[in-house]
Structures are given as structure tokens and as C-alpha cells.
N, C-alpha and C positions, 0 to 999 in steps of 0.2 A: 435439707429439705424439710419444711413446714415448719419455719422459722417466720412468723411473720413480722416479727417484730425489727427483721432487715431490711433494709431500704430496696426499694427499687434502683434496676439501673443493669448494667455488663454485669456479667461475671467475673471477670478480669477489668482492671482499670487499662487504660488505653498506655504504652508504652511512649514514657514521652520523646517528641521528636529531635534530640539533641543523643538520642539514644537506638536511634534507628540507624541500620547500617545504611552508608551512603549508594546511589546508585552505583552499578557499573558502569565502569567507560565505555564507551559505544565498541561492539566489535564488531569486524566487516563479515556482510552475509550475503549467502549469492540473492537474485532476483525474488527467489519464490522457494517455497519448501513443501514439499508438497509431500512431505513426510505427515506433516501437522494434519493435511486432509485426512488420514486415518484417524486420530480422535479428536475430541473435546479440543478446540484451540480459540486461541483470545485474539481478539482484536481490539486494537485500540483505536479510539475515534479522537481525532487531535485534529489541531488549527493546521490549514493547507500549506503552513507559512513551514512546518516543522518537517524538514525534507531528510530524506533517506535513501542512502547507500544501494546498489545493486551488486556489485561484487565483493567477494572475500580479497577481490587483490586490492580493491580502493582502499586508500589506507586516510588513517583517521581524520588526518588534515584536511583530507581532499573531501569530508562531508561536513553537511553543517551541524554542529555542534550540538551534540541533544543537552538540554535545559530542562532544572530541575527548579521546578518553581517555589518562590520563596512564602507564599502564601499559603502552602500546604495548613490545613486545619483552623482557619481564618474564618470561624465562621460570619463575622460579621460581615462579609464579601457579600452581594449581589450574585444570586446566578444569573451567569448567562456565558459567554464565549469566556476565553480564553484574550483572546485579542479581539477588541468589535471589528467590523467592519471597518473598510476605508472606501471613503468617497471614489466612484468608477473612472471620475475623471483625473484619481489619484493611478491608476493602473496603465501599465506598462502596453502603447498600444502596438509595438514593436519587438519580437521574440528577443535575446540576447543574442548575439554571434557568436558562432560554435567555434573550434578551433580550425585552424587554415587547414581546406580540402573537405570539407566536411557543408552540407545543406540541410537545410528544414525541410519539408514535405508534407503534404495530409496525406491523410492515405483512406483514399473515398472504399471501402469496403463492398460498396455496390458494383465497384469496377471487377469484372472477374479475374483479371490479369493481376492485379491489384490485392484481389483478396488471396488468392494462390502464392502469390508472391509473401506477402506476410504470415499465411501459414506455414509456408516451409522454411521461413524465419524462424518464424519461434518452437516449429520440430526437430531443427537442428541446433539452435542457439540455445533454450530455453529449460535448459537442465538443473538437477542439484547434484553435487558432489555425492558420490558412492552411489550415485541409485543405480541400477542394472539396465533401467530401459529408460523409453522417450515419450510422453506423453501425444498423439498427434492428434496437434488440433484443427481440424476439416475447416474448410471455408462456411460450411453451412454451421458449425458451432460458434467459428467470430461473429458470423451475422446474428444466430441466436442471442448471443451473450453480448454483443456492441451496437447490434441496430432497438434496442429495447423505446418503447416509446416514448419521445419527447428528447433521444438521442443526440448530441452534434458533434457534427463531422470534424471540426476543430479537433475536438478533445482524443482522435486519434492521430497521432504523431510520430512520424518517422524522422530518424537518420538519415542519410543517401551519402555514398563517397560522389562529391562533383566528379571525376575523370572516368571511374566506370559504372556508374548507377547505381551500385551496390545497396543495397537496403543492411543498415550497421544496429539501428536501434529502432525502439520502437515503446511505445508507450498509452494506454488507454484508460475512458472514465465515461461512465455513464451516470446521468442524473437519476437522483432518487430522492425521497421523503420519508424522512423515521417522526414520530412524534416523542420528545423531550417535557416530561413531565407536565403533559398536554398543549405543548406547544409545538405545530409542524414547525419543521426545521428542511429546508433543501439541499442537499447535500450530494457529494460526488464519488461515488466508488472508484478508485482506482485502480487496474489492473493491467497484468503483462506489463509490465519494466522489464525490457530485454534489452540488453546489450551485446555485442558482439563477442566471444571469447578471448579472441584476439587483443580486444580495444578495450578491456576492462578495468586498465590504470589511466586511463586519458579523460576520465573524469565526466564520461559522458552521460552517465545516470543523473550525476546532479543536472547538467542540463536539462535534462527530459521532465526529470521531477518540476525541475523553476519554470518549463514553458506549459504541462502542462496547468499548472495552478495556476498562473498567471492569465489562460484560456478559459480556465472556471472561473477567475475573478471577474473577468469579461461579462460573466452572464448573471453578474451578482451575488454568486455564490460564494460561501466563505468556510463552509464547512467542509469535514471529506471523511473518508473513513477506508481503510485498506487492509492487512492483514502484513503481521509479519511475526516470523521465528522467536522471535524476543524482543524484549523491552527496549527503548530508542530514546526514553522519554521520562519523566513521571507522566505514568496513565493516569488520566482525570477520570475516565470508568473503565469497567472491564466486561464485557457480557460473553459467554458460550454461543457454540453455532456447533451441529449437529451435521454429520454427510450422511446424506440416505445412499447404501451401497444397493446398487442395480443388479449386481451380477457377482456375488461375493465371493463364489468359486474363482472364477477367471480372475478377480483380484489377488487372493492368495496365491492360487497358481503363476502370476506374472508377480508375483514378489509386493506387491501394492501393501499388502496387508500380512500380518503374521497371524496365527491364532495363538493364543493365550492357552498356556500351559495349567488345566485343573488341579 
């Protein structure tokens, strides 16, 4: 300290990257963790193209393969994407076909049948491993959090068994706009990837994940940004998000939350 005759720069030099432990291999996570809603948790915002797993039973083959990019510290690179864009009339105008017995669906949330129907999808389907209870989500909170302005109906996406109508999965995305080092950027939230408990090695998550991106590429979009447990990927950023708790009692009482030990 009050050395001036030392250079500018880190206090530490940067550890070089032939010397950084490699990523982890991907391991299988249920849909959602909703453990992480109690603190500080990361999100990473990555190309739509980089899809991920919904269950612990999906096993590693059955996802696409997280990639670690070779240009890590490059600074002579351009910023901008990841992957640019591809021309619209490069995109897929036709969903892929599911496995035999199984249908696409939208699932119009305005319908009441409709939205009942999906909420007690994802109140019974829509769990993490160990938790004690079940999150339920009302019809009037999918529409809150999926009819948001500028919304489309595409981008919610159902399962159905053809022989008894069964609702098996489900999957949603609402448009949004972050600004990227003063540049607006539109981009797609992803949310609720449920699959059924039963069907959770038949590979249906990667389905959901590839139709919906492929419905946000539709609309030009190529960004997205979603939340999850852990790392899938090298993260290209990281930023914090904050849960404002409503009712903190009732949270710790229903196991939500622990209090920290003084």
C-alpha cells in the first residue's frame, strides 16, 4: 500500500487458461429448483440453440451436449451473439414429431378449461426432489405471469397423450427487452418445463425445449435467458436476482425458507 512506483492493473494476474479446471459434465436436474428462490441465484443468458435437460432421470445422451467455448479470453472477438442470427426462412416452419402416441398442442390460457387444466399439471407434476410441499399455481397466476404484454400464444406448448387427452408436458416464454451494453436486445424467458413423472426418460423435455425455440425463432428472436441449478454451459455472463418475500413467516413455517442460525 502507497507503493506508487507499481504498475497499474489486478492484484492477482489472471490464472492462465490451460490451468483452469475443466468444466463439469453435465448432470441431470429436475425442471426447476425452487430451492434457489430462497437466495441470491444466477442465471445464465445463452443462445436458444443450447438446450437443457428437465429430469434427473434423463440421462446425459438423451441432452444436447453442453459446449465450452474455444474462444474463452479472445479478446480480439466482436461482441455480439454467440451464434448470429439465421435467416427466418432458414427455420423450421413444422414442429418435429414426438414419439408414437404422443401430440403437439397450444394451450390458449384464455380458455378456462384450458388454464385449469394446466394448472393442475404443473401442481401435481411440477416438483423438486426432497421438498415437503407443492407450489400451487392458480389459473389467475399463469395468466399474470404468461399473458404479459406483447405475449404469444405459440410460445405455450403442451404434450397431450392422442388416445386419452392427457396433458404429459408443457412448456412456456414470454417476450422481453434487457438492454446489452446500450443496445436493446429481445429476448425470450423461458418458464415451466414440466414433464410428466412417469415419462421423464422418453426424452420429452428435449422436445419442448427444440419446439419451443424454434416458435421464438419464428418471431425473430434469437436470444433467451432462463434459470437453472447449475452450470449447463460456459456462462458468457452471470448477474444476481433478488426474491422479495411477501409473507416470511408463512414461508418458514411451510419449510420455504430456514432462518440462519446467529
Amino acid at each position: 500500500m502507497g507503493d506508487t512506483s507499481l504498475p497499474e492493473g489486478p492484484v492477482e494476474p489472471p490464472t492462465p487458461l490451460s490451468k483452469v479446471e475443466k468444466e463439469m459434465e453435465p448432470s441431470d436436474v429436475n425442471a426447476y429448483d425452487r430451492d434457489e428462490d430462497s437466495k441470491s441465484s444466477k442465471i445464465q443468458s445463452e443462445n436458444m440453440s443450447k438446450s437443457q435437460p428437465d429430469s434427473k432421470k434423463e440421462k446425459a445422451d438423451q441432452i444436447v451436449e453442453a459446449k465450452t467455448h474455444k474462444d474463452v479470453g479472445d479478446t480480439s472477438l466482436p461482441e455480439g451473439p454467440v451464434e448470429p442470427a439465421n435467416p427466418l426462412s432458414e427455420v423450421k416452419q413444422e414442429p418435429d414429431n414426438l414419439p408414437s402416441g404422443y401430440e403437439w398442442i397450444t394451450c390458449d390460457l384464455n380458455s378456462d378449461d384450458m388454464c385449469s387444466e394446466v394448472s393442475n399439471f404443473l401442481k401435481e407434476q411440477y416438483d423438486v426432489d426432497g421438498q415437503k410441499f407443492m407450489v400451487d399455481y392458480s389459473s389467475e397466476l399463469l395468466r399474470w405471469g404468461l399473458c404479459t404484454p406483447g405475449y404469444q400464444k405459440s410460445w405455450r406448448i403442451g404434450v397431450r397423450v392422442k388416445t386419452s387427452k392427457e396433458l404429459v408436458a408443457f412448456i412456456s416464454g414470454v417476450p422481453d427487452i434487457i438492454r446489452d451494453d446500450g443496445e436493446v436486445v429481445k429476448i425470450a424467458k423461458i418458464n415451466f418445463l414440466c414433464v410428466h413423472k412417469s415419462l421423464r426418460s422418453q426424452r420429452l423435455a428435449s422436445f419442448m425445449i427444440e419446439e419451443v425455440t424454434r416458435q421464438v425463432h419464428l418471431q425473430n428472436i434469437w436470444q433467451a435467458a432462463y434459470s437453472l441449478p447449475d452450470k449447463r454451459a460456459t456462462p458468457v455472463t452471470t448477474f444476481q436476482y433478488w426474491v422479495r418475500m411477501l409473507n416470511p413467516e408463512k414461508l418458514i413455517n411451510a419449510g420455504f425458507l430456514k432462518l440462519r442460525e446467529s
